[in-house]
Short mmCIF file of the C-alpha atoms (twelve columns), coordinates in Angstrom:
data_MODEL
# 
_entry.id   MODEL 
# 
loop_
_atom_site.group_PDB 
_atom_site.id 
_atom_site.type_symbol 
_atom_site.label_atom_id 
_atom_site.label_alt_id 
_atom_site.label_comp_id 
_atom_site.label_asym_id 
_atom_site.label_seq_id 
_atom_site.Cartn_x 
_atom_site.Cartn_y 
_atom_site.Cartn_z 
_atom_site.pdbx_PDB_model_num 
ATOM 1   C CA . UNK A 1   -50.629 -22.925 -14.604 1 
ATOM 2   C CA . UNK A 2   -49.019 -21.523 -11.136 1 
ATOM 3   C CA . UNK A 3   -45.498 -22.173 -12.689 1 
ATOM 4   C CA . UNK A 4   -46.508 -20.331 -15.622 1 
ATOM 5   C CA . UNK A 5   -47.994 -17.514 -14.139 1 
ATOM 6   C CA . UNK A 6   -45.134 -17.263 -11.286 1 
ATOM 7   C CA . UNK A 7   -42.393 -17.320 -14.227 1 
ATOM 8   C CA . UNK A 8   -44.403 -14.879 -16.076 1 
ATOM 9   C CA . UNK A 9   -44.473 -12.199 -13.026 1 
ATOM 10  C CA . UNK A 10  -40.815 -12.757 -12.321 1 
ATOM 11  C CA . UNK A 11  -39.630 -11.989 -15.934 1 
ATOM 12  C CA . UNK A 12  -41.996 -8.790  -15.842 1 
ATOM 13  C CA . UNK A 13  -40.797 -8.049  -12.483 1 
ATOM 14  C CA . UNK A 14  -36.955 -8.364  -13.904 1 
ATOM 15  C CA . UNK A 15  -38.271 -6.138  -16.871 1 
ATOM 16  C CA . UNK A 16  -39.415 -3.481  -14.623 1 
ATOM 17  C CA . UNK A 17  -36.049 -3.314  -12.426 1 
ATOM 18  C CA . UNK A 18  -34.357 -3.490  -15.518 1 
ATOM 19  C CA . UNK A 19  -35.859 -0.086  -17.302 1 
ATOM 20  C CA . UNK A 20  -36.538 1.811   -13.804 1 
ATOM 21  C CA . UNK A 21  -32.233 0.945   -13.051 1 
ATOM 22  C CA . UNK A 22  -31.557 2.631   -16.687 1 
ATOM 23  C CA . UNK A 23  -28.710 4.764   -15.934 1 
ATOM 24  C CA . UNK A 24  -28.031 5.522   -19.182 1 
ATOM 25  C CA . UNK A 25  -30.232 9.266   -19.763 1 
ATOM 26  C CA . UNK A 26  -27.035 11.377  -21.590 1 
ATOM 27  C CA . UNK A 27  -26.557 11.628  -25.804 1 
ATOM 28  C CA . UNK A 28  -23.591 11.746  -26.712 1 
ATOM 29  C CA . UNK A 29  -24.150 15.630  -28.296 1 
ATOM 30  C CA . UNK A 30  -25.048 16.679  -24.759 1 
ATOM 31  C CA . UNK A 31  -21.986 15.242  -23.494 1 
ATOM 32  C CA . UNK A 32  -19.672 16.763  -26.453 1 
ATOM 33  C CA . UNK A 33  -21.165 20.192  -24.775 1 
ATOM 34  C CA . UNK A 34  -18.420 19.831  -22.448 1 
ATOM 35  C CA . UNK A 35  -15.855 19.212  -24.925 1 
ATOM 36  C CA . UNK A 36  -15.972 22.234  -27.177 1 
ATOM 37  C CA . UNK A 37  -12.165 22.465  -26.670 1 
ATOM 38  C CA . UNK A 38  -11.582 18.751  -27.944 1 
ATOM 39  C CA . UNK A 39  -10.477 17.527  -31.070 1 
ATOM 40  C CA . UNK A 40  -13.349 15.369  -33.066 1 
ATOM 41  C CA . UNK A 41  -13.021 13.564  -36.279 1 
ATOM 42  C CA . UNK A 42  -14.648 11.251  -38.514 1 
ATOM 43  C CA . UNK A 43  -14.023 7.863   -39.498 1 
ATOM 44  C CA . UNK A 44  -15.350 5.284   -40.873 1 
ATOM 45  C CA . UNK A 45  -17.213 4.018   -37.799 1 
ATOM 46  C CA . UNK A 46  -17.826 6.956   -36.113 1 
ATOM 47  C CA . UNK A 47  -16.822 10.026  -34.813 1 
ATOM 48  C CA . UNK A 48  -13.601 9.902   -32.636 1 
ATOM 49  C CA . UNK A 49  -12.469 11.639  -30.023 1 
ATOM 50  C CA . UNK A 50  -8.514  12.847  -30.041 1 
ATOM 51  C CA . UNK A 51  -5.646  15.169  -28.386 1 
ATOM 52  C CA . UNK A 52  -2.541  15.955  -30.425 1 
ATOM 53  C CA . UNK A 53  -0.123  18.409  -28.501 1 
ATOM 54  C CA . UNK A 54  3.559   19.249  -28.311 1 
ATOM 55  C CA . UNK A 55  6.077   20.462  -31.261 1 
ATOM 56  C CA . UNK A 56  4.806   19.524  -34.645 1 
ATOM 57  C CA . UNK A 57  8.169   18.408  -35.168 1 
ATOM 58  C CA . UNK A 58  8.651   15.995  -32.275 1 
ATOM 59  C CA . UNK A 59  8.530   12.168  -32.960 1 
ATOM 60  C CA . UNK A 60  4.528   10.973  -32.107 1 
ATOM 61  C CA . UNK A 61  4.112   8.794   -29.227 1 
ATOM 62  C CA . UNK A 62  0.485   7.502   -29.490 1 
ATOM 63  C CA . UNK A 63  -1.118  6.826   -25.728 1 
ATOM 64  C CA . UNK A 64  -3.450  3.691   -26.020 1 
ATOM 65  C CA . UNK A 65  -6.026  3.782   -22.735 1 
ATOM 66  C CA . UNK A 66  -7.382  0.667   -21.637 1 
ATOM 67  C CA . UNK A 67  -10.826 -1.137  -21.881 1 
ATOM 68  C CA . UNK A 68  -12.863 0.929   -19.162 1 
ATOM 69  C CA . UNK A 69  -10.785 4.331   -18.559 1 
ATOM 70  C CA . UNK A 70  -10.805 6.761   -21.477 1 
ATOM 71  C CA . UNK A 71  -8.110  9.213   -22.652 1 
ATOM 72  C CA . UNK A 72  -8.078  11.265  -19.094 1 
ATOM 73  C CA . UNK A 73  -5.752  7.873   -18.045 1 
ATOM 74  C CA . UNK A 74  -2.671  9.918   -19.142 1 
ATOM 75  C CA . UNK A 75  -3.780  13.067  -17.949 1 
ATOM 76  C CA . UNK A 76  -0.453  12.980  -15.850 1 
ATOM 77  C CA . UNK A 77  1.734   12.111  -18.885 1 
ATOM 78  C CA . UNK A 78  1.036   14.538  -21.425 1 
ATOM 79  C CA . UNK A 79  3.266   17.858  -20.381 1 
ATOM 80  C CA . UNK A 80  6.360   15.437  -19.787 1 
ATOM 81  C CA . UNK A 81  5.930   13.888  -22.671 1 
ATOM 82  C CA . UNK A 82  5.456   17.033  -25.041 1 
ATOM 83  C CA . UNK A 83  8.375   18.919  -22.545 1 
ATOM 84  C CA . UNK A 84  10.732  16.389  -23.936 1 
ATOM 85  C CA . UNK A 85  9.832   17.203  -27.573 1 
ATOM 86  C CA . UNK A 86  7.178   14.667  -28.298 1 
ATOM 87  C CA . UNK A 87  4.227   15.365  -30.464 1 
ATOM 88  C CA . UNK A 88  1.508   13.633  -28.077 1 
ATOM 89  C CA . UNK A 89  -1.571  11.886  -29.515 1 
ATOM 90  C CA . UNK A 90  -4.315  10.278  -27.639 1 
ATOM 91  C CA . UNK A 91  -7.939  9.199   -28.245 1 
ATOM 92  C CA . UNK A 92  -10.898 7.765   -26.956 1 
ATOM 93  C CA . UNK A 93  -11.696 3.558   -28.266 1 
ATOM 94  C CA . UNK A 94  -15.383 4.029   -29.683 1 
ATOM 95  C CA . UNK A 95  -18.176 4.175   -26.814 1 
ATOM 96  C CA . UNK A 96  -15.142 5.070   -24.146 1 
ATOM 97  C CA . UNK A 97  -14.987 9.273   -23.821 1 
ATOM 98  C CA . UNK A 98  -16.178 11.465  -26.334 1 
ATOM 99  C CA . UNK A 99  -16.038 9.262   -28.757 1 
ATOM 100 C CA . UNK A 100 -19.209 8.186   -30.855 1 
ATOM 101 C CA . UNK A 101 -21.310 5.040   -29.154 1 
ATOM 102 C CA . UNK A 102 -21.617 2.767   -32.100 1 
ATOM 103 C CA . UNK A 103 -23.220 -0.271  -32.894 1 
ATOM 104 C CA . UNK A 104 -20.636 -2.704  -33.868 1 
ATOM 105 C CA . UNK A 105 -19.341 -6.223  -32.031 1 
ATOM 106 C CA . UNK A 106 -16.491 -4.995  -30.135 1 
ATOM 107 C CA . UNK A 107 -13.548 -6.884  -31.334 1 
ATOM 108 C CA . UNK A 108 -9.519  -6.425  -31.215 1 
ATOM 109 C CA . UNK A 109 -9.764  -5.882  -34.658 1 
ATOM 110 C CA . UNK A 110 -12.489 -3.183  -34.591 1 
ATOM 111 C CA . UNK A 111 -10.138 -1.269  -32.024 1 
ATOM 112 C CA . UNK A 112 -6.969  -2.329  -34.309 1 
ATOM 113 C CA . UNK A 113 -9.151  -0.178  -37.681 1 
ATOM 114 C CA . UNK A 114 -9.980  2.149   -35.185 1 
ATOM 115 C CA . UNK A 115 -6.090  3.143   -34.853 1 
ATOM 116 C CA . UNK A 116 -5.014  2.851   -37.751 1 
ATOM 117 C CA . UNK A 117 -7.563  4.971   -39.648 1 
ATOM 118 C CA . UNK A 118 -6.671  7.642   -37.249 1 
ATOM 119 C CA . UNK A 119 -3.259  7.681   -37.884 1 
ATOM 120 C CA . UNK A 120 -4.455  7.376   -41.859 1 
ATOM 121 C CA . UNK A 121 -6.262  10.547  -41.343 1 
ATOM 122 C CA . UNK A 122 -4.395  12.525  -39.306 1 
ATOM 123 C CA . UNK A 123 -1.453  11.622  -41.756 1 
ATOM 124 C CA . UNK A 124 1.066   10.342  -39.413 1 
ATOM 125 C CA . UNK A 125 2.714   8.358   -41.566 1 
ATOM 126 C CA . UNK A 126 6.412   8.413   -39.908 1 
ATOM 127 C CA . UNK A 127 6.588   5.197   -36.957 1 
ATOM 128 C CA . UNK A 128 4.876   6.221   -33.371 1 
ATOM 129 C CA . UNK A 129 6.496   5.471   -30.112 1 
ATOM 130 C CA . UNK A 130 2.831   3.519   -28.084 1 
ATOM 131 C CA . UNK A 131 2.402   3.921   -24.403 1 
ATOM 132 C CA . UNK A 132 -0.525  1.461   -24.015 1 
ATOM 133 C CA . UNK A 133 -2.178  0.445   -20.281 1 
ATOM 134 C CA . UNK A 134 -3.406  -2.610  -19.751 1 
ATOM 135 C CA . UNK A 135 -5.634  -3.569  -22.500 1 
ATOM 136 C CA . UNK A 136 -4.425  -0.579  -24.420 1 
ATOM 137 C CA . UNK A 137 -1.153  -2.499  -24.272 1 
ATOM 138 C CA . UNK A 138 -2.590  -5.593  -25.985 1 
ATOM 139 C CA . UNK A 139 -4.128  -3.052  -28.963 1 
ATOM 140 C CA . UNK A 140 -0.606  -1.612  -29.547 1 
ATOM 141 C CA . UNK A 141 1.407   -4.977  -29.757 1 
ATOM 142 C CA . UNK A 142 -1.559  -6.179  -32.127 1 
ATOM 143 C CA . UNK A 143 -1.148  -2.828  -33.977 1 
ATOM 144 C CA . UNK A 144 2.549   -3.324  -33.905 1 
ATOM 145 C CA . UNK A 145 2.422   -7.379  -34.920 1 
ATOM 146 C CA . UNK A 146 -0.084  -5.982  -38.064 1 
ATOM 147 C CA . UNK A 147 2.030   -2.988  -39.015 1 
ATOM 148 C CA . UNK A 148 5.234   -3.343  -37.813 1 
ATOM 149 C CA . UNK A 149 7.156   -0.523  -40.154 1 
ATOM 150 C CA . UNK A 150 4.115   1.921   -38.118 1 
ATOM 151 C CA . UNK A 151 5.444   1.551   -34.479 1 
ATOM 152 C CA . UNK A 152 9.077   2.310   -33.332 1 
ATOM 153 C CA . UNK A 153 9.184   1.700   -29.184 1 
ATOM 154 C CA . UNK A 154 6.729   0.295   -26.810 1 
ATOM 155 C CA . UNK A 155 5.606   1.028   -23.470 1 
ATOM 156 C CA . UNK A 156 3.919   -1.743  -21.888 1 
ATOM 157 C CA . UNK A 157 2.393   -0.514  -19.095 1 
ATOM 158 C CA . UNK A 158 0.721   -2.918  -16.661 1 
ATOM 159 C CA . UNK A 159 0.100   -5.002  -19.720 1 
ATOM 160 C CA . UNK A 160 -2.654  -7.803  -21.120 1 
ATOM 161 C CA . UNK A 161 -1.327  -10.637 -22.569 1 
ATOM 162 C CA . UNK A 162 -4.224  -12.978 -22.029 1 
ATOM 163 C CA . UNK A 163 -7.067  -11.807 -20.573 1 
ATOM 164 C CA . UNK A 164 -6.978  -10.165 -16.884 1 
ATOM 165 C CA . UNK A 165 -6.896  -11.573 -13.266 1 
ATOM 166 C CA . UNK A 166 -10.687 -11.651 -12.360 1 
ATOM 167 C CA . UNK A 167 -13.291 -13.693 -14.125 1 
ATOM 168 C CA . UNK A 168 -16.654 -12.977 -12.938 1 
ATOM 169 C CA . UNK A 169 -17.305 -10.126 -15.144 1 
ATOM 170 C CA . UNK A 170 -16.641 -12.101 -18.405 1 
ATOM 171 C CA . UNK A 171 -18.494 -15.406 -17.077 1 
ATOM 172 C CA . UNK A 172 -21.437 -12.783 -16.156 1 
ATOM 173 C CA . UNK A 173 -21.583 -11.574 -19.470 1 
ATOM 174 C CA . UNK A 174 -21.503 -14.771 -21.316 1 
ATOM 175 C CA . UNK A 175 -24.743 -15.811 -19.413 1 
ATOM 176 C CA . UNK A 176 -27.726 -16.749 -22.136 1 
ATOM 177 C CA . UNK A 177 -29.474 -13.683 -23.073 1 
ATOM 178 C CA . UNK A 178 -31.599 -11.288 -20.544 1 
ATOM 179 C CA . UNK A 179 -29.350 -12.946 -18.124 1 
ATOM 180 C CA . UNK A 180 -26.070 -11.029 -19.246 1 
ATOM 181 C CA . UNK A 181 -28.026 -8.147  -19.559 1 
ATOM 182 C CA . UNK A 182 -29.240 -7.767  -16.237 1 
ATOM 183 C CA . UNK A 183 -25.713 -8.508  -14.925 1 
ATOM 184 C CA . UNK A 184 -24.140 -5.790  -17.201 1 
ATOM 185 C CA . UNK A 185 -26.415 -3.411  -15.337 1 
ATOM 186 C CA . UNK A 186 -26.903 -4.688  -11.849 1 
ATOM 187 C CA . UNK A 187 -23.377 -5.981  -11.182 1 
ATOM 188 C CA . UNK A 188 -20.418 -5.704  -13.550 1 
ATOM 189 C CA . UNK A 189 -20.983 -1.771  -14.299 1 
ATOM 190 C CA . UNK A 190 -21.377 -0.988  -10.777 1 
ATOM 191 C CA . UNK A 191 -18.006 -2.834  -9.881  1 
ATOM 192 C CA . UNK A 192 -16.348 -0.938  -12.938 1 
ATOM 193 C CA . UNK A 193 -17.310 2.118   -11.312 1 
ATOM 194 C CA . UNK A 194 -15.995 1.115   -7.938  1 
ATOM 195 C CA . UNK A 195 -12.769 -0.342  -9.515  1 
ATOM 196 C CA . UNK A 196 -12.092 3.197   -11.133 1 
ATOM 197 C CA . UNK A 197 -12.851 5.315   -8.016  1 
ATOM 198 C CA . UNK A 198 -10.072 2.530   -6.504  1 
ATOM 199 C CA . UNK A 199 -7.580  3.505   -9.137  1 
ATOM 200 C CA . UNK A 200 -8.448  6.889   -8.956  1 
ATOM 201 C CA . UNK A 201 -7.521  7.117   -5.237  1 
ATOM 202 C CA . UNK A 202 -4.239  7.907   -5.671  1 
ATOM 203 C CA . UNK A 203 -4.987  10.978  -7.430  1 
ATOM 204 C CA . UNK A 204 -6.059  13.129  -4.909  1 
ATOM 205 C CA . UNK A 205 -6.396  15.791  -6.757  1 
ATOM 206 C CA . UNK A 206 -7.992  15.043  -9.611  1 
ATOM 207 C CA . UNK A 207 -9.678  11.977  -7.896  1 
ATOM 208 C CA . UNK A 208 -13.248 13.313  -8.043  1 
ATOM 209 C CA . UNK A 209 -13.120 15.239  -10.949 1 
ATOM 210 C CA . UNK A 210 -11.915 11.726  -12.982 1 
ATOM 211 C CA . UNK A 211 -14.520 9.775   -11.198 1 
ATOM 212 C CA . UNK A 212 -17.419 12.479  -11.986 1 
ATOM 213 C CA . UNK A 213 -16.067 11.822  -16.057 1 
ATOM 214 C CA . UNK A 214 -16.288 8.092   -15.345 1 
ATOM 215 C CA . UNK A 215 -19.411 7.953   -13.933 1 
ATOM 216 C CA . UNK A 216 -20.636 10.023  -16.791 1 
ATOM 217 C CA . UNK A 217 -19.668 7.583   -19.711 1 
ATOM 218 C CA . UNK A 218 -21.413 4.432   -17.898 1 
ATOM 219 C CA . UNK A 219 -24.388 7.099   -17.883 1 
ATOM 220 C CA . UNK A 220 -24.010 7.693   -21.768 1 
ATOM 221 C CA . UNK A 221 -26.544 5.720   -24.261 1 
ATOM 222 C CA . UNK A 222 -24.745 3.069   -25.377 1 
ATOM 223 C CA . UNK A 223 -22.306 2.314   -22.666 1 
ATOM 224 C CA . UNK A 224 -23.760 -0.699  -21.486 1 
ATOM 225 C CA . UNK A 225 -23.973 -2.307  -24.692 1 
ATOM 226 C CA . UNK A 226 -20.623 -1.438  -25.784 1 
ATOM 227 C CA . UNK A 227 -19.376 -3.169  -22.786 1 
ATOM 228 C CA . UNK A 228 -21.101 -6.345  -22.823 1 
ATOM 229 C CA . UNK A 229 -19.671 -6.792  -26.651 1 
ATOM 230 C CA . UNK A 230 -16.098 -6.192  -25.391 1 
ATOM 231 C CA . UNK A 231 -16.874 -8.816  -22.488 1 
ATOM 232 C CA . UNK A 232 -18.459 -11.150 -25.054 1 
ATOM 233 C CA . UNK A 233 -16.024 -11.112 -28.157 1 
ATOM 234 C CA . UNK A 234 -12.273 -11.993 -28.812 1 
ATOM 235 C CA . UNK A 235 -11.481 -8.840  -27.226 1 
ATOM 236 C CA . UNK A 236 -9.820  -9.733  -23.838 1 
ATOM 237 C CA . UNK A 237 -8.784  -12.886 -24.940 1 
ATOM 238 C CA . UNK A 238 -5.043  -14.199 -25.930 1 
ATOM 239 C CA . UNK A 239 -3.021  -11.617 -27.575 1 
ATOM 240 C CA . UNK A 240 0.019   -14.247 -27.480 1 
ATOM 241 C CA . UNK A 241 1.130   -15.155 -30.603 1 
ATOM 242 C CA . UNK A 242 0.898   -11.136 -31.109 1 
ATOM 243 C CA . UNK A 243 3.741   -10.435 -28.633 1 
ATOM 244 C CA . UNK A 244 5.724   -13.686 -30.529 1 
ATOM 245 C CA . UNK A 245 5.275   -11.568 -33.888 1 
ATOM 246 C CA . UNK A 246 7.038   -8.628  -31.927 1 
ATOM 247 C CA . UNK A 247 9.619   -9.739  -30.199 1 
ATOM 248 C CA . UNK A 248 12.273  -9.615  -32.236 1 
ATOM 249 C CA . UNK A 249 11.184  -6.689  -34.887 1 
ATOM 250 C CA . UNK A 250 9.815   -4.016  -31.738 1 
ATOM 251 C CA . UNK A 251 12.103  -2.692  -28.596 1 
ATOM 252 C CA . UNK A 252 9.951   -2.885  -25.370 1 
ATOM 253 C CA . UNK A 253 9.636   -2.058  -21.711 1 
ATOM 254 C CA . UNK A 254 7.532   -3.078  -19.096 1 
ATOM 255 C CA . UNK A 255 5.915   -0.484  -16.098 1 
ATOM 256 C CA . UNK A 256 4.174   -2.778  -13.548 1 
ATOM 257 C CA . UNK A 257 2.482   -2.656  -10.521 1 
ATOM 258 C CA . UNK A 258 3.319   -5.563  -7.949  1 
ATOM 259 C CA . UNK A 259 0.052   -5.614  -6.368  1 
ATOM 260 C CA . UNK A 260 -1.618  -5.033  -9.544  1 
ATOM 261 C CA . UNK A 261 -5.273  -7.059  -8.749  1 
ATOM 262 C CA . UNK A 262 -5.482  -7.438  -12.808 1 
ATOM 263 C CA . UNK A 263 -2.426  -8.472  -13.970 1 
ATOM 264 C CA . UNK A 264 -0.586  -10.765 -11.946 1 
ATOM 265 C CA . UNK A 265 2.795   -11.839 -11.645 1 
ATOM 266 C CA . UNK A 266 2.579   -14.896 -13.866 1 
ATOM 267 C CA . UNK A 267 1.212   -12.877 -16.867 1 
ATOM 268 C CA . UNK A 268 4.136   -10.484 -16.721 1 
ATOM 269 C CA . UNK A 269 6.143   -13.742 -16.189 1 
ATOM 270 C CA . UNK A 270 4.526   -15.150 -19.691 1 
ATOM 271 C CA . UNK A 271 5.607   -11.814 -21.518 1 
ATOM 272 C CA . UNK A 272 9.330   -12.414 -20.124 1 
ATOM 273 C CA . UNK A 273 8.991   -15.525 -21.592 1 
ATOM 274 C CA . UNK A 274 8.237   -14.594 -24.764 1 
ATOM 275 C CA . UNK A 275 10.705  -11.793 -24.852 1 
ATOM 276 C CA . UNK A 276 13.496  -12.382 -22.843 1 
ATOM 277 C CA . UNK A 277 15.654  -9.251  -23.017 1 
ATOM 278 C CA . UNK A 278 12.469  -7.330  -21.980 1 
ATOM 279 C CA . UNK A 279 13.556  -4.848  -19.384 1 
ATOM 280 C CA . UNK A 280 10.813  -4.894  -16.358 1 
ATOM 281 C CA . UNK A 281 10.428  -1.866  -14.183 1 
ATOM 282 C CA . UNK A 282 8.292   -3.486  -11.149 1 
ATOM 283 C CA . UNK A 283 6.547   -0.305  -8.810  1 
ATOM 284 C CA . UNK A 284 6.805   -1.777  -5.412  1 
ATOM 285 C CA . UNK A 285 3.184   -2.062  -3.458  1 
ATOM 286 C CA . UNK A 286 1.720   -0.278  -6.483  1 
ATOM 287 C CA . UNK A 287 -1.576  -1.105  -8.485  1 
ATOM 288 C CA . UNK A 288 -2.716  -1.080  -11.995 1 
ATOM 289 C CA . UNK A 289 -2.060  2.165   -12.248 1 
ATOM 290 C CA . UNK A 290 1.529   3.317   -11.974 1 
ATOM 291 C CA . UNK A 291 1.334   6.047   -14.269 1 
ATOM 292 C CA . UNK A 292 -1.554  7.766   -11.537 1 
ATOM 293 C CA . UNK A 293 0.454   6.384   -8.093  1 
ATOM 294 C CA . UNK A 294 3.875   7.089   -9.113  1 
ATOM 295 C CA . UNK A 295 3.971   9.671   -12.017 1 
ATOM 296 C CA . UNK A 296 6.620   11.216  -11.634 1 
ATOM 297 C CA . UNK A 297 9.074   7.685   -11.790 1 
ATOM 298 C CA . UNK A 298 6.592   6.737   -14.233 1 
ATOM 299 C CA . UNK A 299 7.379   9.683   -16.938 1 
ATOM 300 C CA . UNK A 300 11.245  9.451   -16.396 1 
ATOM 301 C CA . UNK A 301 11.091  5.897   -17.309 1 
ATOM 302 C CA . UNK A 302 9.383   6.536   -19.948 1 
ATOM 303 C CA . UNK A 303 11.250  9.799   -21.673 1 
ATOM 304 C CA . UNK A 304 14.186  8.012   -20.816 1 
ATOM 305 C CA . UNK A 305 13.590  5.062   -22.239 1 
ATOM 306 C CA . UNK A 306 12.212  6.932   -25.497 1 
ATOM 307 C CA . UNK A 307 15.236  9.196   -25.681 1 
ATOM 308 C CA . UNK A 308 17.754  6.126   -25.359 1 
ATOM 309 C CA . UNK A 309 18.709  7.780   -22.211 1 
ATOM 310 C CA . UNK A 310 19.917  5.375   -19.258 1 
ATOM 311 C CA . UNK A 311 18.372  5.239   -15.893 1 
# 
């Protein structure tokens, strides 16, 4: 009867930690308060948020963020990319930004519709140039491997291939349930936030104001569940035979980081692998984040390799 009773008083105890440590107190309208200037649409899903800027002319060249850090990851990229002619779209993944918090298992797939519906709707129909980071990297080539006549270049940029350097936040959330709940809260979104003040760092100027938007989203109804779906499902898994379905159809680059803490050497190594005339642009004692630490290289690259240009 002790045991009982003891068990009984910890789960209500865990219970009560768990509500009072609810960060999430913001709706999603209150937070599109901000955004009155932003772009919203609807699709089948939800309601996604967008940016399309630069000549209406110019070839598109579709930014893909990652799996934590919404659109504001290519803040830095946008004017040199429409300055060199391109018509510039990016958008939030659903429950990342301004985009709509839904209730849906988190899959590559989900993200792939997600992409391709916007592009449906918008009626982009000529073949976008990606710049994808990270996991936004792995959504492109997936993209790319699905509809290949859809994408012309891509920008790999710090890229997934399968799955990402540390661990503990996808063994946490595949604990039985309560358990991955409480770690969702307690642990792995409090080391997202302090991995994303990390990255922003290097951004002194805009450091605070991209960690205030961060900070916001895990505060956003819905965040925490989104997350712990993306943690759970194939999401962040093997995106192999995807880059094998690519490699001879697509024309690629890579932009990494050599003291990336996410991707390491040996999953840049398995891309080369894959596609051996891959051109690698490695950012000496740079992070995950090139495109933040070294913009400026990072852009050139880029437009030049867009353009055809030689470095």
């Amino acid at each position: 009867m002790i045991i009982i009773i003891s068990f009984v008083a910890g789960l209500t105890l865990l219970a009560g930690l768990y509500l009072i440590k609810n960060r999430e107190r913001y709706t999603l309208s209150e937070y599109r308060e901000i955004a009155k200037t932003h772009s919203f649409i609807q699709l089948q899903q939800g309601i996604t948020h967008y940016q399309l800027i630069g000549p209406e002319s110019g070839q598109v060249v579709l930014l893909i963020h990652g799996g934590t850090i919404p659109l504001f990851d290519f803040d830095l990229q946008i004017s040199a990319l429409a300055n060199a002619g391109f018509r510039v779209l990016r958008y939030d993944h659903y429950s990342r930004g301004y985009s709509e918090y839904i209730k849906a298992d988190y899959t590559r797939d989900l993200y792939v519709h997600q992409l391709k519906e916007l592009l449906d709707v918008l009626e982009i129909t000529s073949p976008v140039h990606i710049i994808g980071h990270c996991f936004g990297s792995a959504i492109g080539v997936r993209f790319a491997a699905r509809f290949p006549q859809r994408v012309q270049k891509i920008v790999l940029l710090a890229p997934m291939i399968h799955s990402i350097q540390s661990q503990v936040a996808f063994t946490l959330a595949k604990l039985p349930i309560l358990l991955d709940h409480l770690c969702i809260r307690f642990i792995i979104v409090p080391l997202a936030i302090k991995r994303a003040a990390v990255l922003f760092s290097s951004v002194k100027e805009k450091r605070e104001e991209f960690l205030s938007q961060f900070k916001r989203m895990t505060e956003t109804k819905g965040f925490e569940r989104s997350l712990l779906s993306l943690l759970k499902q194939d999401t962040m898994q093997n995106y192999t035979e995807d880059y094998k379905k690519i490699a001879d159809s697509h024309t690629c680059m890579i932009i990494w980081g050599n003291k990336d803490t996410n991707i390491s050497r040996e999953m840049i190594d398995a891309i080369e692998k894959i596609m051996p005339q891959i051109p690698l642009y490695e950012f000496d004692s740079i992070g995950h984040s090139p495109n933040l630490e070294q913009a400026n290289r990072f852009n050139r690259l880029a437009v030049d390799f867009l353009t055809d240009k030689k470095e």
